[in-house]
C-alpha positions as CSV (number, residue, x, y, z in Angstrom):
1,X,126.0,124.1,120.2
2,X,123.4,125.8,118.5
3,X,120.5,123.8,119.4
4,X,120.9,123.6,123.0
5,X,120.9,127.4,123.6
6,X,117.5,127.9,121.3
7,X,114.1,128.2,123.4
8,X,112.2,124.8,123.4
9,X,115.4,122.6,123.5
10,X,114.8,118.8,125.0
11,X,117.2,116.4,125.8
12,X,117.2,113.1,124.2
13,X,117.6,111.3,127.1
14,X,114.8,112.1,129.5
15,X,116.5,113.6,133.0
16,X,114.8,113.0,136.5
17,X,114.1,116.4,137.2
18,X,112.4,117.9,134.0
19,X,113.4,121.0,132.2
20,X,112.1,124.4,133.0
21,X,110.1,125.5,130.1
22,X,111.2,128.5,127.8
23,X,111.2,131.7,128.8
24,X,110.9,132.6,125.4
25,X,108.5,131.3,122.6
26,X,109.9,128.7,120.0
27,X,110.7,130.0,116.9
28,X,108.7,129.4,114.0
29,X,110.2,127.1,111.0
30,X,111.1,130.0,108.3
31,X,113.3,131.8,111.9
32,X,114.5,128.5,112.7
33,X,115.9,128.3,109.2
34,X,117.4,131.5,109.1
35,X,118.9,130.9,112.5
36,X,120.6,127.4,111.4
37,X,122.0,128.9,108.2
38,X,123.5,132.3,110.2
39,X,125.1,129.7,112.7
40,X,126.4,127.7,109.5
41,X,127.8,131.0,108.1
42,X,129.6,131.6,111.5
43,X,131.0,128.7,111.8
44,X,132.7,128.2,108.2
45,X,133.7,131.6,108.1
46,X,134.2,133.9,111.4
47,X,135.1,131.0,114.1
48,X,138.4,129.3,115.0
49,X,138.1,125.6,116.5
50,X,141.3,124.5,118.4
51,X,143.4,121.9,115.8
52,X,143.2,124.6,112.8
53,X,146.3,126.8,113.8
54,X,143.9,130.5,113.7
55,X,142.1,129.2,110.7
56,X,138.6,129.1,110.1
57,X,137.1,125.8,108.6
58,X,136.5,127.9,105.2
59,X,140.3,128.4,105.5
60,X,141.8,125.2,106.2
61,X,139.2,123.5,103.5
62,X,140.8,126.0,100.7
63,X,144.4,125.3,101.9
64,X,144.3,121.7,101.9
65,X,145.9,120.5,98.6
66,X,144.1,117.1,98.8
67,X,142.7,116.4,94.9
68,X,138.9,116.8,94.4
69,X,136.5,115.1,91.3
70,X,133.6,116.6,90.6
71,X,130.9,113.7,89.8
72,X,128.3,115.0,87.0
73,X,124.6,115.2,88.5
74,X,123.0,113.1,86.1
75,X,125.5,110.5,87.5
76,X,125.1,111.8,91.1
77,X,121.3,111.6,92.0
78,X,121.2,108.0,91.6
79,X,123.3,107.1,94.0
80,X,120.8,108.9,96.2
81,X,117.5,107.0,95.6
82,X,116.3,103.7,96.5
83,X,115.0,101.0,93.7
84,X,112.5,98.0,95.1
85,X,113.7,95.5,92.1
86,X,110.0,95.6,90.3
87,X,109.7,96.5,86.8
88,X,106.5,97.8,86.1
89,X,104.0,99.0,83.1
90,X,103.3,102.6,82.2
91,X,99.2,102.4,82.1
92,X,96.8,104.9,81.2
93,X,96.8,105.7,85.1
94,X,100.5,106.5,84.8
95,X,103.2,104.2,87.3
96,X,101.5,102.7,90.0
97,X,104.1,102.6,93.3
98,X,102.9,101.4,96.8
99,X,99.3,101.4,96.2
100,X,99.7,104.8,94.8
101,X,99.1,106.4,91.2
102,X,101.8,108.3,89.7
103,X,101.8,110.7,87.1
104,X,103.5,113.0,84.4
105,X,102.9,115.0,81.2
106,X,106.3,113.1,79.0
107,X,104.3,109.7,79.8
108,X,101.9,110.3,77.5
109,X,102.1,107.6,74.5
110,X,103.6,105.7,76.3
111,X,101.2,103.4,78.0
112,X,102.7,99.3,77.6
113,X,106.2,100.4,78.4
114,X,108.1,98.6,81.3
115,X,110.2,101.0,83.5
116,X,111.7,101.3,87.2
117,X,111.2,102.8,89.4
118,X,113.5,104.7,91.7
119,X,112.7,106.6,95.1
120,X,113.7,108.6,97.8
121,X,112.5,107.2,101.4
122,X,109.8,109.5,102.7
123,X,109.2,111.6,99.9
124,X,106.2,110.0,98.8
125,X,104.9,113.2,96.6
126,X,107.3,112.5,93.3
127,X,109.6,109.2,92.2
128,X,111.7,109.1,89.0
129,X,110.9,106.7,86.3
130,X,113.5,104.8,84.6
131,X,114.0,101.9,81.9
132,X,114.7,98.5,82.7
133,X,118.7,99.6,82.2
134,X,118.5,101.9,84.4
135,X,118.2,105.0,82.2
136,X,116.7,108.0,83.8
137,X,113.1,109.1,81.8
138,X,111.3,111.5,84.2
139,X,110.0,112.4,87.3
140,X,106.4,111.4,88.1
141,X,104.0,113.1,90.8
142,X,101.5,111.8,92.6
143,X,97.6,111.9,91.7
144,X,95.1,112.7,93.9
145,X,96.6,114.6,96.4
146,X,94.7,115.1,99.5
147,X,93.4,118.8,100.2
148,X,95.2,120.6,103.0
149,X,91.9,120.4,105.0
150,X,92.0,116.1,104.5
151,X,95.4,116.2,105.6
152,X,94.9,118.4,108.6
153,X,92.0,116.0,109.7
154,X,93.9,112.9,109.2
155,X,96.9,113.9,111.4
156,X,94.1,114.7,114.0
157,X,92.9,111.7,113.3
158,X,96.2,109.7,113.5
159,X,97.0,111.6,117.3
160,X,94.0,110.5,118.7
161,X,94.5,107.0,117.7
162,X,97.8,106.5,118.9
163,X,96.7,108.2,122.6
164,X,94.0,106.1,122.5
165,X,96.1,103.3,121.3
166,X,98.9,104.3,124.1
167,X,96.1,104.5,126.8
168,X,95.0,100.9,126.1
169,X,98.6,99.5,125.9
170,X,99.2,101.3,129.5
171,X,96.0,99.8,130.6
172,X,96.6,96.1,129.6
173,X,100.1,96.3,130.8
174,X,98.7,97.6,134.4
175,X,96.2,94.1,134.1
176,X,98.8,91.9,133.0
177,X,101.1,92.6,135.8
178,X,101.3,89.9,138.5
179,X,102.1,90.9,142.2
180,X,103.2,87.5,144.6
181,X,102.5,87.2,148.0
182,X,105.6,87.1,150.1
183,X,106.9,83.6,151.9
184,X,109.2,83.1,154.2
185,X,109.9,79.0,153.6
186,X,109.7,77.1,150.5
187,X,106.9,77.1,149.1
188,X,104.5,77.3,145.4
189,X,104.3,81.0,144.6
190,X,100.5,82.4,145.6
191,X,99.3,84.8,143.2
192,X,97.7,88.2,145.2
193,X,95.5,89.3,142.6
194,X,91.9,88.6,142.9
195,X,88.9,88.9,140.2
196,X,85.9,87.7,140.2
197,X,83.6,85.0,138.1
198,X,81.5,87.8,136.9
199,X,84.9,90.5,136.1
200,X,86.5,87.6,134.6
201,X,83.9,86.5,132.5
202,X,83.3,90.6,131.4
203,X,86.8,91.0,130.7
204,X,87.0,87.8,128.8
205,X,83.9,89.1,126.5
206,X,85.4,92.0,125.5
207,X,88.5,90.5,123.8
208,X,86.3,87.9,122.0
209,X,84.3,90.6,120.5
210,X,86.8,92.4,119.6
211,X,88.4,89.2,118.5
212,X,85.6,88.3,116.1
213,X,85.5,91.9,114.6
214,X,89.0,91.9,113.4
215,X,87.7,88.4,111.4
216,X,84.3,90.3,110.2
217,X,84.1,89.5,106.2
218,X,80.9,92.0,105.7
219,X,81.5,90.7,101.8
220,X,81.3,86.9,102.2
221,X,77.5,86.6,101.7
222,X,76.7,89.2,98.9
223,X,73.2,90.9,99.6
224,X,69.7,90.2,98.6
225,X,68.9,91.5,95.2
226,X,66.6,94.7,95.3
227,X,63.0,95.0,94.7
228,X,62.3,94.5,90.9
229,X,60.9,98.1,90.4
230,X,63.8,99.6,91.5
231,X,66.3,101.2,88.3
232,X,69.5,99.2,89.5
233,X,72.1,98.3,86.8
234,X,72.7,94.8,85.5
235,X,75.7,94.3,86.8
236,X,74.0,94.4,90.3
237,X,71.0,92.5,89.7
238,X,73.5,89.5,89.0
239,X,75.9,90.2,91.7
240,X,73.4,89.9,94.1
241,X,72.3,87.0,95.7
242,X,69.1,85.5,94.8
243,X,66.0,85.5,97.3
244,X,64.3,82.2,97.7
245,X,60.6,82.5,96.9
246,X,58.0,83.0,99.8
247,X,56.7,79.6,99.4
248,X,60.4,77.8,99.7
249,X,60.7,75.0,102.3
250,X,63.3,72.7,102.7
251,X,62.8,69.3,102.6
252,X,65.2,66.5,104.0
């Protein structure tokens, strides 16, 4: 009820003759809140649905003598997360959870410890931490959080990948689609679509290349060693891999 008479409203279902747009602007989020929660207000409170004999819900949910248990919160929020089955090790880095390090001031000491860990989908910015019994013993946050300005340019990033991404799918689907010629007695189907030896051949190049960079390993051979009066650490200098000497031939 709400929702359909705000500015910006769309369907779910896409209709054949598109909506006019809004004569007014969209609200931002902080007015959209404030609009949702006046509705709420009304609703519970000042309104009179048909069923509640005159009585607002507010009304009819304080008459009805139907017995009520209050569940503790402690109890309460774990019914509300998710737990993956793992049992992991506090480490100096904290909890690590979906390639991610979490962290918090109570885990300090207690690096070695096995815990759980228990999450709510799509919050990805905190989990609790609990013991292998279950036992709550904190909420962690995640480190390393991306700067507004990273986060900005990734979402950019992200759009134009899946245009690009729905362009090509549009594209390949328009290529892959087959078109008959018609026939008016039995016969083998005749294909109408016509390329030819050099388009074919183009077309076929492009998907191998892109074929054979999707199996790129750029860190199957490891690199030459640098020049010897370069400062490189140790560590590289027997990483690398060693350069013949000038004079090397192979012999059969």
């Amino acid at each position: 009820m709400l929702f359909a008479a705000l500015p910006g409203y769309r369907t779910k279902q896409p209709r054949r003759h598109p909506d006019r747009l809004p004569t007014a602007p969209v609200l931002s989020f902080e007015d959209f809140t404030a609009e949702v929660l006046a509705w709420v207000t009304w609703w519970n409170t000042e309104h009179h649905p048909q069923g509640l004999n005159g009585h607002t819900p507010l009304q009819a949910w304080q008459q009805d003598p139907t017995p009520l248990t209050d569940i503790p919160p402690h109890d309460l929020w774990s019914f509300t997360l998710e737990d993956d089955g793992r049992t992991r090790v506090i480490t100096s880095h904290g909890v690590r959870f979906k390639n991610r390090d979490y962290l918090a001031d109570w885990m300090t000491g207690q690096a070695g410890r096995e815990v759980r860990v228990r999450f709510m989908p799509h919050h990805t910015h905190e989990i609790e931490i609990c013991d292998p019994a279950g036992r709550r013993l904190g909420t962690a946050h995640l480190a390393d959080h991306a700067t507004p300005e990273q986060l900005g340019a990734l979402r950019r990033a992200r759009t134009r990948r899946a245009k690009r991404l729905r362009a090509e799918a549009k594209a390949a689907e328009h290529l892959r689609h087959q078109r008959f010629a018609p026939a008016t007695t039995p016969t083998a189907p005749r294909r109408l679509h016509a390329a030819t030896a050099a388009e074919a051949a183009r077309e076929l190049s492009r998907h191998h290349e892109s074929d054979l960079a999707a199996l790129a390993l750029p860190d199957l051979i490891p690199p030459a060693p640098p020049p010897a009066d370069w400062p490189t650490p140790a560590t590289l200098k027997t990483a690398a891999r060693p350069t013949p000497p000038p004079d090397h031939q192979d012999t059969p």
